[in-house]
C-alpha positions as CSV (number, residue, x, y, z in Angstrom):
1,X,-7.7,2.4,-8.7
2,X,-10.1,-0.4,-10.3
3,X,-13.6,-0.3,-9.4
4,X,-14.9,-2.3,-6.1
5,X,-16.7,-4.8,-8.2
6,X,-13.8,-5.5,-10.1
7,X,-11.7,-6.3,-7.3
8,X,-14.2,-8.5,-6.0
9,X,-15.1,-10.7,-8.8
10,X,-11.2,-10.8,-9.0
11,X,-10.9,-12.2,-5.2
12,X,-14.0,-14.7,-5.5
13,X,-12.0,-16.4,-8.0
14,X,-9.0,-16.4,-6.3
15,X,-10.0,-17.2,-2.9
16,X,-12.2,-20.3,-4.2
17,X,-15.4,-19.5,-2.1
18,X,-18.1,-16.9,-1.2
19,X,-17.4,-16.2,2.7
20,X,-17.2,-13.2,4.9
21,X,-14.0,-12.8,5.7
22,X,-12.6,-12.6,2.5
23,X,-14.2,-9.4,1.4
24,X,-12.8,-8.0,5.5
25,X,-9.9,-8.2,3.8
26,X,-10.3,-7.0,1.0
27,X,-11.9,-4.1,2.0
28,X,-9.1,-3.8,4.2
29,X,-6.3,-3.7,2.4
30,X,-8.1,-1.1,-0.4
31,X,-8.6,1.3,3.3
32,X,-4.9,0.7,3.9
33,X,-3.8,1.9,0.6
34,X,-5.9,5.0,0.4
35,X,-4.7,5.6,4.0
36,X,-0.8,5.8,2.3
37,X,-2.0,7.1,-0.9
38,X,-0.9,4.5,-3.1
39,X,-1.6,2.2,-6.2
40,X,-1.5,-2.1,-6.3
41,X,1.9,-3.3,-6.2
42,X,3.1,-4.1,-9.5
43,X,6.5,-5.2,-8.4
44,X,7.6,-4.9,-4.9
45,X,6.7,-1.1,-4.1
46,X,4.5,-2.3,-1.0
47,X,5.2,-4.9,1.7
48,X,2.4,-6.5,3.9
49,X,3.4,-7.7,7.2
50,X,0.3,-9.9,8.4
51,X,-0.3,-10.7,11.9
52,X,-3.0,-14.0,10.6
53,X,-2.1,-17.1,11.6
54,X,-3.4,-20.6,10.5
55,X,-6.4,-23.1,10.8
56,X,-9.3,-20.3,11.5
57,X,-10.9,-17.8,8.9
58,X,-7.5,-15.9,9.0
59,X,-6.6,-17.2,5.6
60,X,-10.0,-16.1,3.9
61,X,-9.0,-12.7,5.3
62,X,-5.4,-12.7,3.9
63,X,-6.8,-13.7,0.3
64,X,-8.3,-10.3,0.4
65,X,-5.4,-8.5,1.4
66,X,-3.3,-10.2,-1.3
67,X,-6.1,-9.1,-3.9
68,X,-6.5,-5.7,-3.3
69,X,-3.0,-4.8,-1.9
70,X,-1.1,-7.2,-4.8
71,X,1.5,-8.1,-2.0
72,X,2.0,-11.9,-3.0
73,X,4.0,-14.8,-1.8
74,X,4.8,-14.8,-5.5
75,X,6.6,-11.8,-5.3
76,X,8.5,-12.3,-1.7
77,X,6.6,-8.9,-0.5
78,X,4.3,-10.4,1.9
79,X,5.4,-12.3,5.6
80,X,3.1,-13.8,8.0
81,X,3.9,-13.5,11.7
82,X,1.5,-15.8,12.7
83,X,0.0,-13.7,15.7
84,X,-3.3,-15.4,14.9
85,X,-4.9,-11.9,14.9
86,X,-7.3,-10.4,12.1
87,X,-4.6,-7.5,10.9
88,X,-2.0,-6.5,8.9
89,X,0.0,-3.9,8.3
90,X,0.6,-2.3,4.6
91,X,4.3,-0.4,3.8
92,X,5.0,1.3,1.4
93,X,8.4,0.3,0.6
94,X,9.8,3.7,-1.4
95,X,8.5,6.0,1.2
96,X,9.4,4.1,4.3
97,X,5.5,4.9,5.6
98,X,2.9,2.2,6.7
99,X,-0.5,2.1,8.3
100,X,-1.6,-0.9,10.4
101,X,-5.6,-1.7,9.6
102,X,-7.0,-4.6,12.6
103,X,-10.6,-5.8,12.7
104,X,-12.2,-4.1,15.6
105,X,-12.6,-6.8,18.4
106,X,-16.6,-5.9,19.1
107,X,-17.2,-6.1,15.5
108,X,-15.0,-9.7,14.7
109,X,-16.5,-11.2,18.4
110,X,-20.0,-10.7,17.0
111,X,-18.6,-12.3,13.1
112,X,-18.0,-15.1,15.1
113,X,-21.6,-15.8,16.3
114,X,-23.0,-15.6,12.8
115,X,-24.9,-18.3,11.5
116,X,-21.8,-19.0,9.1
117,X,-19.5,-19.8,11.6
118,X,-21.8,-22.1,13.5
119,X,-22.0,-23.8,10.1
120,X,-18.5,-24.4,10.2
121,X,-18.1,-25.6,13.8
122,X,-20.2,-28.2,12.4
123,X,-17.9,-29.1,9.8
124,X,-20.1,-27.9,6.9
125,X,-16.9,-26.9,3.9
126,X,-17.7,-23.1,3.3
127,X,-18.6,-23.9,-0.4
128,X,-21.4,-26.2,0.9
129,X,-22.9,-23.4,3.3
130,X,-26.1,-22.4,1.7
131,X,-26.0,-19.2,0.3
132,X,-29.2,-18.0,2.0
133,X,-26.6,-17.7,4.7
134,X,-23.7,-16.9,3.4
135,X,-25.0,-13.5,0.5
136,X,-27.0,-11.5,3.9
137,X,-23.7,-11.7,5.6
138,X,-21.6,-10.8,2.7
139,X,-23.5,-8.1,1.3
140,X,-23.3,-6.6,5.2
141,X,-20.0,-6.3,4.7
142,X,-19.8,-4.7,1.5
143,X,-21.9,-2.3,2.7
144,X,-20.6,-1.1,6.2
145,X,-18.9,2.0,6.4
146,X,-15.4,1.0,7.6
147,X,-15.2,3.3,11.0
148,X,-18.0,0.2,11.9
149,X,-15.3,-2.7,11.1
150,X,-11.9,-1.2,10.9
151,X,-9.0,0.1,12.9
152,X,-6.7,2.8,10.7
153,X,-3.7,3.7,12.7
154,X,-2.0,6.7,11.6
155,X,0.8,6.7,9.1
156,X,3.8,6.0,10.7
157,X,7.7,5.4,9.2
158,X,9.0,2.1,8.6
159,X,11.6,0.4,6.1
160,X,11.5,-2.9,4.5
161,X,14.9,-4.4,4.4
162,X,15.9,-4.8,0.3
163,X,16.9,-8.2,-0.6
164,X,19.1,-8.6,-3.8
165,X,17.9,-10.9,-6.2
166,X,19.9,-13.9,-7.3
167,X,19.8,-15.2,-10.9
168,X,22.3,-17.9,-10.3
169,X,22.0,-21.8,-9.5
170,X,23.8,-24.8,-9.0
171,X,22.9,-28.4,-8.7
172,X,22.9,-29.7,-5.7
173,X,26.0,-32.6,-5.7
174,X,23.4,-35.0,-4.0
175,X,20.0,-35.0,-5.7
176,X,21.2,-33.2,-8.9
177,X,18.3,-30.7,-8.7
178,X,19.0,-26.7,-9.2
179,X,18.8,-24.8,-6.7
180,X,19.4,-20.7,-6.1
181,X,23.0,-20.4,-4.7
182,X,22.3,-18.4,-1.8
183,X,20.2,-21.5,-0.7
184,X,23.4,-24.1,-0.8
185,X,24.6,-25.4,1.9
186,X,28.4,-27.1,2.4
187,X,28.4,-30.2,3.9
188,X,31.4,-31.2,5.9
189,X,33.2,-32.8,3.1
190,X,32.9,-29.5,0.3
191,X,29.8,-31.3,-1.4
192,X,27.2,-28.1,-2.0
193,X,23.2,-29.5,-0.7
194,X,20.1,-28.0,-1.6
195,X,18.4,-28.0,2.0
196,X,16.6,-31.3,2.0
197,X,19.2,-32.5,1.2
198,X,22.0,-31.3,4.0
199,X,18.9,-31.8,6.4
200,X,19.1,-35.4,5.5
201,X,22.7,-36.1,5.9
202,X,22.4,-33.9,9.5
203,X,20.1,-36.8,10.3
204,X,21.9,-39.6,9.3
Protein backbone atom coordinates (compact mmCIF):
# COMPACT_ATOMS: atom_id res chain seq x y z
CA UNK A 1 0.00 0.00 0.00
CA UNK A 2 1.26 3.73 -0.91
CA UNK A 3 2.42 5.78 1.86
CA UNK A 4 -0.21 8.17 3.76
CA UNK A 5 1.28 11.26 2.40
CA UNK A 6 1.05 10.08 -0.94
CA UNK A 7 -2.49 9.37 -0.75
CA UNK A 8 -3.10 12.57 0.54
CA UNK A 9 -1.43 14.92 -1.77
CA UNK A 10 -3.23 12.62 -4.23
CA UNK A 11 -6.81 13.48 -2.68
CA UNK A 12 -6.02 17.34 -2.21
CA UNK A 13 -5.81 17.50 -5.77
CA UNK A 14 -8.62 15.58 -6.54
CA UNK A 15 -11.08 16.86 -4.14
CA UNK A 16 -10.11 20.66 -5.05
CA UNK A 17 -9.83 22.06 -1.41
CA UNK A 18 -8.16 21.61 2.04
CA UNK A 19 -11.26 20.58 4.44
CA UNK A 20 -11.83 18.07 7.16
CA UNK A 21 -13.92 15.81 5.91
CA UNK A 22 -12.12 14.83 3.10
CA UNK A 23 -9.13 13.24 4.87
CA UNK A 24 -12.39 11.36 7.29
CA UNK A 25 -12.65 9.67 4.36
CA UNK A 26 -9.86 8.97 3.41
CA UNK A 27 -8.64 7.70 6.35
CA UNK A 28 -11.62 5.75 6.24
CA UNK A 29 -11.66 3.95 3.36
CA UNK A 30 -7.54 2.96 3.89
CA UNK A 31 -9.21 1.38 7.72
CA UNK A 32 -11.77 -0.42 5.59
CA UNK A 33 -9.29 -1.99 3.37
CA UNK A 34 -6.87 -3.12 5.99
CA UNK A 35 -9.94 -4.41 7.78
CA UNK A 36 -10.49 -6.91 4.46
CA UNK A 37 -7.00 -7.26 3.76
CA UNK A 38 -6.84 -5.86 0.47
CA UNK A 39 -5.09 -3.60 -2.20
CA UNK A 40 -6.79 -0.24 -4.35
CA UNK A 41 -8.99 -1.38 -6.89
CA UNK A 42 -7.37 -1.46 -10.17
CA UNK A 43 -10.39 -2.67 -12.01
CA UNK A 44 -13.53 -3.63 -10.25
CA UNK A 45 -12.10 -6.05 -7.43
CA UNK A 46 -13.88 -3.77 -4.67
CA UNK A 47 -17.38 -2.17 -4.58
CA UNK A 48 -18.26 0.74 -2.22
CA UNK A 49 -21.79 1.09 -1.30
CA UNK A 50 -22.05 4.71 0.36
CA UNK A 51 -24.66 5.72 2.56
CA UNK A 52 -23.70 10.00 1.81
CA UNK A 53 -26.13 11.85 0.49
CA UNK A 54 -26.04 15.41 -1.12
CA UNK A 55 -25.65 19.27 -0.26
CA UNK A 56 -23.69 18.77 3.25
CA UNK A 57 -19.89 17.88 3.79
CA UNK A 58 -20.86 14.24 2.63
CA UNK A 59 -19.26 14.75 -0.75
CA UNK A 60 -15.84 15.99 0.85
CA UNK A 61 -16.01 12.65 2.66
CA UNK A 62 -16.84 10.50 -0.40
CA UNK A 63 -13.73 12.08 -2.35
CA UNK A 64 -11.72 10.42 0.23
CA UNK A 65 -13.20 7.20 -0.05
CA UNK A 66 -12.92 7.23 -3.87
CA UNK A 67 -9.05 8.10 -3.34
CA UNK A 68 -7.97 5.69 -1.06
CA UNK A 69 -10.41 2.79 -1.93
CA UNK A 70 -10.07 3.57 -6.02
CA UNK A 71 -13.93 2.63 -6.26
CA UNK A 72 -14.92 5.27 -8.96
CA UNK A 73 -17.99 6.39 -10.72
CA UNK A 74 -15.64 5.90 -13.63
CA UNK A 75 -15.43 2.45 -13.17
CA UNK A 76 -19.38 1.61 -12.27
CA UNK A 77 -17.94 0.12 -8.72
CA UNK A 78 -19.27 2.71 -6.53
CA UNK A 79 -23.37 3.54 -5.65
CA UNK A 80 -24.65 6.11 -3.42
CA UNK A 81 -27.78 5.33 -1.45
CA UNK A 82 -28.24 8.64 -0.37
CA UNK A 83 -28.96 7.87 3.36
CA UNK A 84 -27.36 11.23 4.07
CA UNK A 85 -25.16 9.45 6.74
CA UNK A 86 -21.21 9.80 7.09
CA UNK A 87 -20.51 5.84 6.10
CA UNK A 88 -19.88 3.45 3.71
CA UNK A 89 -19.38 0.16 3.26
CA UNK A 90 -16.26 -1.44 1.28
CA UNK A 91 -16.70 -5.14 -0.58
CA UNK A 92 -14.57 -7.01 -1.73
CA UNK A 93 -16.07 -8.28 -4.82
CA UNK A 94 -13.84 -11.78 -5.34
CA UNK A 95 -14.32 -12.86 -1.79
CA UNK A 96 -17.82 -11.88 -1.21
CA UNK A 97 -16.62 -10.12 2.33
CA UNK A 98 -17.21 -6.41 3.37
CA UNK A 99 -16.76 -4.16 6.40
CA UNK A 100 -19.03 -1.20 6.94
CA UNK A 101 -16.76 1.92 8.52
CA UNK A 102 -19.42 5.04 9.91
CA UNK A 103 -18.21 8.19 11.58
CA UNK A 104 -18.95 7.85 15.22
CA UNK A 105 -21.95 10.18 15.97
CA UNK A 106 -20.10 11.97 19.32
CA UNK A 107 -17.10 12.49 17.30
CA UNK A 108 -19.04 13.93 13.74
CA UNK A 109 -21.76 16.08 16.27
CA UNK A 110 -18.66 17.84 17.76
CA UNK A 111 -17.09 18.26 13.68
CA UNK A 112 -19.94 20.10 13.29
CA UNK A 113 -19.46 22.84 15.89
CA UNK A 114 -15.91 23.56 14.54
CA UNK A 115 -15.06 26.88 13.64
CA UNK A 116 -15.05 25.54 9.88
CA UNK A 117 -18.39 24.71 9.74
CA UNK A 118 -19.63 27.98 11.25
CA UNK A 119 -17.59 29.44 8.39
CA UNK A 120 -19.68 27.76 6.04
CA UNK A 121 -23.13 28.37 7.59
CA UNK A 122 -22.03 31.77 6.75
CA UNK A 123 -21.53 31.09 3.18
CA UNK A 124 -17.75 31.47 3.24
CA UNK A 125 -16.66 28.81 -0.10
CA UNK A 126 -14.27 26.22 1.75
CA UNK A 127 -11.27 27.40 -0.47
CA UNK A 128 -11.79 30.96 0.97
CA UNK A 129 -11.74 29.67 4.81
CA UNK A 130 -8.50 30.81 6.14
CA UNK A 131 -6.21 28.31 6.67
CA UNK A 132 -5.42 29.28 10.31
CA UNK A 133 -8.70 27.42 10.59
CA UNK A 134 -8.84 25.01 8.35
CA UNK A 135 -4.64 23.16 8.89
CA UNK A 136 -5.45 22.82 13.19
CA UNK A 137 -8.46 20.99 12.24
CA UNK A 138 -6.94 18.92 9.48
CA UNK A 139 -3.84 18.02 11.09
CA UNK A 140 -6.36 16.71 14.18
CA UNK A 141 -7.48 14.42 11.98
CA UNK A 142 -4.56 13.01 10.56
CA UNK A 143 -3.43 12.46 13.68
CA UNK A 144 -6.34 10.64 15.73
CA UNK A 145 -6.05 7.18 16.24
CA UNK A 146 -9.17 5.77 14.44
CA UNK A 147 -10.92 3.87 17.58
CA UNK A 148 -11.45 8.00 18.42
CA UNK A 149 -13.41 8.68 14.92
CA UNK A 150 -14.34 5.41 13.45
CA UNK A 151 -16.78 2.58 13.57
CA UNK A 152 -15.20 -0.94 12.01
CA UNK A 153 -17.88 -3.52 11.89
CA UNK A 154 -16.73 -6.96 11.61
CA UNK A 155 -16.19 -8.71 8.27
CA UNK A 156 -19.25 -9.95 7.16
CA UNK A 157 -20.29 -11.90 3.56
CA UNK A 158 -21.76 -10.09 0.86
CA UNK A 159 -21.86 -10.35 -3.13
CA UNK A 160 -21.90 -7.64 -5.66
CA UNK A 161 -24.13 -8.51 -8.49
CA UNK A 162 -21.63 -8.79 -11.93
CA UNK A 163 -22.80 -6.79 -14.69
CA UNK A 164 -21.61 -7.78 -18.29
CA UNK A 165 -20.07 -5.29 -20.21
CA UNK A 166 -21.43 -4.08 -23.48
CA UNK A 167 -19.13 -2.97 -26.40
CA UNK A 168 -21.93 -2.41 -28.78
CA UNK A 169 -23.96 0.81 -29.88
CA UNK A 170 -26.48 2.11 -32.10
CA UNK A 171 -27.61 5.46 -33.00
CA UNK A 172 -30.46 6.46 -31.74
CA UNK A 173 -33.18 6.92 -34.93
CA UNK A 174 -34.05 10.36 -33.40
CA UNK A 175 -31.17 12.46 -32.47
CA UNK A 176 -28.56 10.29 -34.41
CA UNK A 177 -26.22 10.16 -31.34
CA UNK A 178 -24.57 6.56 -30.19
CA UNK A 179 -25.68 5.12 -27.54
CA UNK A 180 -24.81 1.55 -25.58
CA UNK A 181 -27.58 -0.92 -26.71
CA UNK A 182 -28.67 -2.06 -23.48
CA UNK A 183 -29.71 1.68 -23.02
CA UNK A 184 -32.24 1.74 -26.28
CA UNK A 185 -35.43 1.98 -25.85
CA UNK A 186 -38.41 1.08 -28.63
CA UNK A 187 -40.74 3.44 -29.13
CA UNK A 188 -44.18 2.36 -30.14
CA UNK A 189 -43.63 2.63 -33.77
CA UNK A 190 -40.04 0.15 -33.86
CA UNK A 191 -37.86 3.48 -33.85
CA UNK A 192 -34.85 2.57 -31.21
CA UNK A 193 -34.37 6.11 -28.56
CA UNK A 194 -31.46 6.87 -26.59
CA UNK A 195 -33.46 7.87 -23.23
CA UNK A 196 -33.79 11.64 -23.69
CA UNK A 197 -34.99 10.98 -26.32
CA UNK A 198 -38.05 8.26 -25.70
CA UNK A 199 -38.51 10.60 -22.52
CA UNK A 200 -39.38 13.31 -24.91
CA UNK A 201 -41.77 11.66 -27.19
CA UNK A 202 -43.57 10.10 -23.62
CA UNK A 203 -44.10 13.75 -23.04
CA UNK A 204 -45.39 14.87 -26.20
Amino acid sequence: MKEFDEYFNVALEFHGHKCPAMPMGLRAGLAAMRALGVERSKDKELFVEAETGRGHAAGCFLDGIMTATGCTYGKANIQKLYYSKMAFTLIDSKAGKAVRVSLKPDFFEKALNSPFVAERKKGVPPQDIPPEITGPLVKKILGLPESEFLNISEVFRKDVKKGSPNFHVRRCDKCGEAVFTDKLIIALDGRKLCIPCAEKEKNK
